[in-house]
C-alpha positions as CSV (number, residue, x, y, z in Angstrom):
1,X,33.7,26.4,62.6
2,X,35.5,25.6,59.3
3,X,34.8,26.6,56.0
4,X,35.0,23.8,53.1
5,X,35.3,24.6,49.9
6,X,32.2,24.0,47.7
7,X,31.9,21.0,46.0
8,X,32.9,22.0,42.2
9,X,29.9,22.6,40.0
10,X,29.9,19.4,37.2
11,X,31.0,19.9,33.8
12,X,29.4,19.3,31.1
13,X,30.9,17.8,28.5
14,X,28.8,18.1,25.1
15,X,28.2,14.8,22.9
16,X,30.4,14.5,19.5
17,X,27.1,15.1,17.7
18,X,26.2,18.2,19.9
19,X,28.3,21.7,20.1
20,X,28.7,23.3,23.1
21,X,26.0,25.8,21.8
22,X,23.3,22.8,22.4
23,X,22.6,22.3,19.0
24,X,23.4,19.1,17.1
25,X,24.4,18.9,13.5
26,X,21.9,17.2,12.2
27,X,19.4,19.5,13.9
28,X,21.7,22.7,12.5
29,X,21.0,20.9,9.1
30,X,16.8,20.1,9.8
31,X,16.4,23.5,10.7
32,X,18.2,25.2,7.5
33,X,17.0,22.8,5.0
34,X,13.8,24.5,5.2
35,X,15.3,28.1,3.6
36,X,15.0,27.6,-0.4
37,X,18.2,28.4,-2.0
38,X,18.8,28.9,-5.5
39,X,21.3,26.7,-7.3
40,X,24.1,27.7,-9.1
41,X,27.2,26.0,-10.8
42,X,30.4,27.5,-9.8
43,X,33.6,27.2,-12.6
44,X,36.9,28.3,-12.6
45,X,39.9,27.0,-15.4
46,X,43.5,25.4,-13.8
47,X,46.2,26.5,-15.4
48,X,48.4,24.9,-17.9
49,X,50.8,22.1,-16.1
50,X,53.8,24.1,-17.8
51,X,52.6,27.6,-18.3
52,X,56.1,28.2,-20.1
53,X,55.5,25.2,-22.8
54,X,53.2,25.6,-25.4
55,X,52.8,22.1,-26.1
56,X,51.9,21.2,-22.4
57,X,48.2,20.4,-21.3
58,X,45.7,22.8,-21.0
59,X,44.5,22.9,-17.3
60,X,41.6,21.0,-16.6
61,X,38.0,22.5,-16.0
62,X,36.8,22.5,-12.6
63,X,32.9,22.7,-11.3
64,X,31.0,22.5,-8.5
65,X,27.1,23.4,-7.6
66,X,26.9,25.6,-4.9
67,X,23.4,26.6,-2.9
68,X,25.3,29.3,-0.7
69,X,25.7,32.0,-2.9
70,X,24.6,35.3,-2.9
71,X,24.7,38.7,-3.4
72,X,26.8,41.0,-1.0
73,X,26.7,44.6,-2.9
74,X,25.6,46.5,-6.0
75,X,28.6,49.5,-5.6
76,X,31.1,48.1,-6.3
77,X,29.1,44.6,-7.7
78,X,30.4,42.1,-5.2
79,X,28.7,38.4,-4.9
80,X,29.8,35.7,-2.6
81,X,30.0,32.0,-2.7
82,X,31.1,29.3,0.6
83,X,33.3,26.5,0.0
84,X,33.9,23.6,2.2
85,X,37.6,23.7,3.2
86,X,39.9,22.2,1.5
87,X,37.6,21.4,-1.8
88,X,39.0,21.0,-5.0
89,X,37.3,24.4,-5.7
90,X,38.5,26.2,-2.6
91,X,42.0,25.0,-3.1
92,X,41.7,26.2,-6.6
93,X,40.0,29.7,-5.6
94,X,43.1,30.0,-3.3
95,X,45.0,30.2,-6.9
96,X,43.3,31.4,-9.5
97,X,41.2,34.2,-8.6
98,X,38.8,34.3,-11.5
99,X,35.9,32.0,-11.4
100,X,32.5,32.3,-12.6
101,X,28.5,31.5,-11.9
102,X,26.1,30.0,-13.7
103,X,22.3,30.4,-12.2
104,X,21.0,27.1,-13.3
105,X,17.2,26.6,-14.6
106,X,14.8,24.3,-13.5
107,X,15.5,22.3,-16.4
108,X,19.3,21.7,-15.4
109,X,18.4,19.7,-12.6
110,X,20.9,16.5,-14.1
111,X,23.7,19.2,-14.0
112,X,23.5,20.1,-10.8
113,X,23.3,16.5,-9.3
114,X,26.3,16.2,-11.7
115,X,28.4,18.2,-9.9
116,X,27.7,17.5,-6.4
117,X,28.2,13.7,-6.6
118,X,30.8,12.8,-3.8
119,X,34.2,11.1,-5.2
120,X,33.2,11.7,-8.8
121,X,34.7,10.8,-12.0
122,X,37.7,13.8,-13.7
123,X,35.4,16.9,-14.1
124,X,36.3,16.7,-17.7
125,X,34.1,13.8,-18.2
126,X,31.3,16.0,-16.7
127,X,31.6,19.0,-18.9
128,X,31.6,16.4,-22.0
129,X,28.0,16.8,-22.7
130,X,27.0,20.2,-21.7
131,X,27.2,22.7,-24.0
132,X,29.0,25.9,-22.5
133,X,31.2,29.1,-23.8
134,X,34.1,30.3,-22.2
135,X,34.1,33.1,-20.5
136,X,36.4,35.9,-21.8
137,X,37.7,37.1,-18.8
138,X,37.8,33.9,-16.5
139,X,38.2,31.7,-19.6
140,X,35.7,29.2,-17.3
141,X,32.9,27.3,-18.7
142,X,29.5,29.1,-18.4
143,X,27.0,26.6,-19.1
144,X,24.4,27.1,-22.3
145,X,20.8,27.4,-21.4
146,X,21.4,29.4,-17.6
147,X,19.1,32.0,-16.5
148,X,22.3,34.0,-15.7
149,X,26.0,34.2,-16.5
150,X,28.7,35.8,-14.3
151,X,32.5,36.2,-14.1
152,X,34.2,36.8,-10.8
153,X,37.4,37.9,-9.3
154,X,38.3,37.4,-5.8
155,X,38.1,40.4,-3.5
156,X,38.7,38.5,-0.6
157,X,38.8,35.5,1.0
158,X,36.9,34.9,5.0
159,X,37.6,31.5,7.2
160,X,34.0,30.6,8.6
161,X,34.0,27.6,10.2
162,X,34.6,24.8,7.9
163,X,34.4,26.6,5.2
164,X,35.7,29.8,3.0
165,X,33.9,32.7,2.0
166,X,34.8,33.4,-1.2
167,X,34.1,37.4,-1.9
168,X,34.3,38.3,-5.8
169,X,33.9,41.8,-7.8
170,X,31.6,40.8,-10.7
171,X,33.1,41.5,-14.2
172,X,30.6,40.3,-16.3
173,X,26.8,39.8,-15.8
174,X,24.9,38.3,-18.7
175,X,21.3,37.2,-19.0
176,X,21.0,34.7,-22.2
177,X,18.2,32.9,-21.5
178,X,14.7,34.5,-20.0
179,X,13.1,31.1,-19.9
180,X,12.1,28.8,-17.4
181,X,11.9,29.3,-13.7
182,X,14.9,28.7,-11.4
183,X,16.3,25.6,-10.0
184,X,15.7,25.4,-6.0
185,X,17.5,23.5,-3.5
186,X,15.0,22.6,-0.6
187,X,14.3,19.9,2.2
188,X,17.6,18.2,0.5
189,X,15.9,18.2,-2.7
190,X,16.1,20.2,-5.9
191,X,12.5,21.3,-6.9
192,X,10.6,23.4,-9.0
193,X,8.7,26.8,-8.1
194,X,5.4,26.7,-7.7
């Protein structure tokens, strides 16, 4: 009697919408949508077009609001923040490494939205009206009116996926405003506690 070969097992070939894994984007993004994040906005300073010229433009403020951030270690102080690759931010980060963090309130909801609209106007326009300092070690905005204030330098930088894990040592940590509760991001919405 002859032996024939087994008929090859099928392959499976998973959907565009669905990883290999089994799970599907939009079920990735259901399921995590229902952890409450706080909401910060993320800063960092360009520099000068012509460092060497004096009379050449200042670099341009840069911003973006960020709901993956987080704290990685008190000794040394090291907080982390994930960019989507290739980001004005991220490609900034890559450059300049000092940034810095404001923890937003609950009444800087209009900021927030601000700087997560998709294809937005020059990010100049959207620091016009919101009063900030600079920091004095990033020079980066850090907005009036935040729970919280920090200044960041990049430790180290982690590929994940399709984004960057942006590691930082934190230079500065500043509380100037002890009211109002924090702004949340959850269910794709920024809310309120309680």
């Amino acid at each position: 009697m002859l032996n024939t070969p087994a008929a090859p097992a099928a392959i499976t070939v998973p959907s565009p919408s669905r990883h290999a894994e089994g799970v599907s984007n939009d079920e990735f993004r259901d399921a995590l949508s229902r952890l409450a994040a706080g909401v910060v906005l993320v800063t960092a300073q360009e520099a000068p077009l012509d460092p060497d010229d004096p009379g050449a433009p200042a670099g341009e403020d840069v911003g973006m609001t960020a709901t993956a951030f987080l704290s990685v270690s008190l000794d040394p102080p090291l907080v982390l923040v994930s960019l989507r690759d290739g980001s004005r931010m991220d490609d900034l980060l890559d450059e300049q490494p000092m940034w810095a963090v404001s923890v937003l309130s609950e009444s800087q909801r209009h900021i927030a939205g601000r700087f997560a609209m998709k294809g937005r106007v020059s990010d100049r326009l959207l620091f016009a009206d919101i009063p900030y300092r600079r920091g004095e070690y990033s020079g980066a905005p850090l907005v009036g009116g935040a729970l919280a204030t920090l200044e960041c330098r990049t430790e180290q930088r982690v590929a994940a996926g399709d984004h960057t894990l942006v590691i930082g040592r934190v230079l500065t940590a500043r509380v100037p405003s002890a009211e109002g509760g924090p702004l949340t991001y959850f269910r794709g919405r920024y809310r309120q506690l309680g």
